[in-house]
Every structure is written in structure tokens, then in C-alpha cells.
Biotite code that builds the C-alpha atoms (Angstrom):
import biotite.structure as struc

atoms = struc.array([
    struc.Atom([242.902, 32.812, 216.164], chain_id="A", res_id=1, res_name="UNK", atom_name="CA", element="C"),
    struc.Atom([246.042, 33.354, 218.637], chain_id="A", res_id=2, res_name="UNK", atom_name="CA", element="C"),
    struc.Atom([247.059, 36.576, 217.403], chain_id="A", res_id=3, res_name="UNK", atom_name="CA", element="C"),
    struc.Atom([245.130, 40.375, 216.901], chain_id="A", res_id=4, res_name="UNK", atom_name="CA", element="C"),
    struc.Atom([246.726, 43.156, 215.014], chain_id="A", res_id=5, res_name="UNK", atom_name="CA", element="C"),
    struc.Atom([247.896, 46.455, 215.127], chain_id="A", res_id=6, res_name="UNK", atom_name="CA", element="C"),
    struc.Atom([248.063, 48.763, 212.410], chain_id="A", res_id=7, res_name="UNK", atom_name="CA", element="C"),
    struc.Atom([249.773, 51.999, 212.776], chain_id="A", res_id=8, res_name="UNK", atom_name="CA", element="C"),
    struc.Atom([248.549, 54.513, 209.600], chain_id="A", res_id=9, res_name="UNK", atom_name="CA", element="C"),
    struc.Atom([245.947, 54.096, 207.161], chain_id="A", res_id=10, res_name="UNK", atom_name="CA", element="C"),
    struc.Atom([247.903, 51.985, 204.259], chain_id="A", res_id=11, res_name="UNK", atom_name="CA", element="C"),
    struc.Atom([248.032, 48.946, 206.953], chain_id="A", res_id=12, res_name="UNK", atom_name="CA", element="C"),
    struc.Atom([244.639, 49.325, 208.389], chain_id="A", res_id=13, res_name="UNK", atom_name="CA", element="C"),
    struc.Atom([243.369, 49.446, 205.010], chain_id="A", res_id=14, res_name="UNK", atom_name="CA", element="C"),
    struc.Atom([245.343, 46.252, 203.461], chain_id="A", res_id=15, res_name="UNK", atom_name="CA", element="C"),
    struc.Atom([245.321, 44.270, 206.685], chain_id="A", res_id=16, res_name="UNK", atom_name="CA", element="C"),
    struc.Atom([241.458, 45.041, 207.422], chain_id="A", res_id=17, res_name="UNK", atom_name="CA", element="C"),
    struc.Atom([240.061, 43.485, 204.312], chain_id="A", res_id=18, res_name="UNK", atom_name="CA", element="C"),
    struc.Atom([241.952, 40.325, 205.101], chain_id="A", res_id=19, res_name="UNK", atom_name="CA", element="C"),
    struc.Atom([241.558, 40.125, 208.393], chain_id="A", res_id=20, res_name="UNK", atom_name="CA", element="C"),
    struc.Atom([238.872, 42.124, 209.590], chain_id="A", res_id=21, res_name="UNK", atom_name="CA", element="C"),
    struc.Atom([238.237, 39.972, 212.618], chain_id="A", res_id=22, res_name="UNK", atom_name="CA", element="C"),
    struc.Atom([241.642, 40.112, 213.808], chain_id="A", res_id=23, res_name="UNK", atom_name="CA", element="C"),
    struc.Atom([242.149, 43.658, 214.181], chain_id="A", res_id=24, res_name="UNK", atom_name="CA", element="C"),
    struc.Atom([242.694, 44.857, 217.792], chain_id="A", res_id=25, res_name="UNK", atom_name="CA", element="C"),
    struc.Atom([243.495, 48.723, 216.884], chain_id="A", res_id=26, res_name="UNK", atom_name="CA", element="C"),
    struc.Atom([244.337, 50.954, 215.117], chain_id="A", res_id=27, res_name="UNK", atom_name="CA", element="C"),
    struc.Atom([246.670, 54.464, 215.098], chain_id="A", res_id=28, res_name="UNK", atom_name="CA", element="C"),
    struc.Atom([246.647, 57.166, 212.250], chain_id="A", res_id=29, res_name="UNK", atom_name="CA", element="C"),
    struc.Atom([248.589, 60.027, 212.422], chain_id="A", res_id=30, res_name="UNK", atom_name="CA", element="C"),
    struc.Atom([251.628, 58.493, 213.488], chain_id="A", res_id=31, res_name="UNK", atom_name="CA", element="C"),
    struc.Atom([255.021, 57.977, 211.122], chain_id="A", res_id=32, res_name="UNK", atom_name="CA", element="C"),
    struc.Atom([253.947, 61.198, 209.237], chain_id="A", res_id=33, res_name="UNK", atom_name="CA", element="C"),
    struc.Atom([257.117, 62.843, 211.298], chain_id="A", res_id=34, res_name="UNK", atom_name="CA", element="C"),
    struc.Atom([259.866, 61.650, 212.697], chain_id="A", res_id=35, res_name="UNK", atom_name="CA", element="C"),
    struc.Atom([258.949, 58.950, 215.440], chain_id="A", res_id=36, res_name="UNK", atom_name="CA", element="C"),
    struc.Atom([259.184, 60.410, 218.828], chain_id="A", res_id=37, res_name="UNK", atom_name="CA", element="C"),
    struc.Atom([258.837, 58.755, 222.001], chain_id="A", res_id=38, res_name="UNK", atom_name="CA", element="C"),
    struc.Atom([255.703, 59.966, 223.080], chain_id="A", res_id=39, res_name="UNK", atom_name="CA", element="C"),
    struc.Atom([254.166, 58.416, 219.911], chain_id="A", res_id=40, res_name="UNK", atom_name="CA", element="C"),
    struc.Atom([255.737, 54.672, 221.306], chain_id="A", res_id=41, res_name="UNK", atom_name="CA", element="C"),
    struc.Atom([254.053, 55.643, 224.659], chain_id="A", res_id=42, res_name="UNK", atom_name="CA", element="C"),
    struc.Atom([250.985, 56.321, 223.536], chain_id="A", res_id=43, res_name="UNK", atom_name="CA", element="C"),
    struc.Atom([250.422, 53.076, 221.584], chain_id="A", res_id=44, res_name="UNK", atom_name="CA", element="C"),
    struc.Atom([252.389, 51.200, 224.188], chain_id="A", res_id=45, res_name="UNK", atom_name="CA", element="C"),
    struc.Atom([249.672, 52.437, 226.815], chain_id="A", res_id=46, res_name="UNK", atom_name="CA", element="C"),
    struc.Atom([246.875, 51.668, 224.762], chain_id="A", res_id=47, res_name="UNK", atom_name="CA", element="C"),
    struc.Atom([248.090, 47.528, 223.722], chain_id="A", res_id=48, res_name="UNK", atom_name="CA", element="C"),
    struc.Atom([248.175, 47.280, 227.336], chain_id="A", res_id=49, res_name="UNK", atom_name="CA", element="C"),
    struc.Atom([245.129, 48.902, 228.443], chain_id="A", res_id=50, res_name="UNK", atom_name="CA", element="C"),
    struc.Atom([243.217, 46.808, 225.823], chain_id="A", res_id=51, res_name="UNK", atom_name="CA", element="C"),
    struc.Atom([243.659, 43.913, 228.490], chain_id="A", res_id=52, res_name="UNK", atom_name="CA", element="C"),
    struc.Atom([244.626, 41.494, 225.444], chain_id="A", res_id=53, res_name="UNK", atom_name="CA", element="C"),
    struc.Atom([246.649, 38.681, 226.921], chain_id="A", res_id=54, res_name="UNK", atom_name="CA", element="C"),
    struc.Atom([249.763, 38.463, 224.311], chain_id="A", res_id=55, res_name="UNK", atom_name="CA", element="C"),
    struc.Atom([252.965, 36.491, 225.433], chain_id="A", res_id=56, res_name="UNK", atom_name="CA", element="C"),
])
């Protein structure tokens, strides 16, 4: 496929997993349980691009 995913919290990775398991790139938990800060958006920003996945 031409795309991976990224779920943020345990409801997406959960429902996206089972349908497609083969797609998922990451995953974050622990995030969006309090008001979304920066440093959260960092964090995950730092990780897509360290995964060296090559996205458009």
C-alpha cells in the first residue's frame, strides 16, 4: 500500500489495527487525555520523521 498509519490513543489503535494491521506505522497513548500541548505535537512530529517513512 501507499499509505501507513498513525494512531494517537488506544480507541484508534484498537479499531484501525484489526483492519489494517499491516499498515500501522505507530502508535501514541497517553496523549488527548489533557488538553493538547505543544510538546505532545513535538513529540509525535519527531518520531513520524525519525521513522524515515518517505510520505509526500
Amino acid at each position: 500500500t501507499s499509505f501507513k498509519i498513525i494512531a494517537i490513543g488506544d480507541k484508534s489503535r484498537s479499531m484501525l489495527g484489526r483492519l489494517f494491521k499491516n499498515d500501522m506505522l505507530m502508535h501514541f497513548v497517553d496523549i488527548g487525555k489533557k488538553p493538547p500541548l505543544f510538546e505532545d505535537a513535538s513529540v509525535i512530529a519527531q518520531e513520524i520523521l525519525k521513522s524515515g517513512y518517505q510520505y509526500d
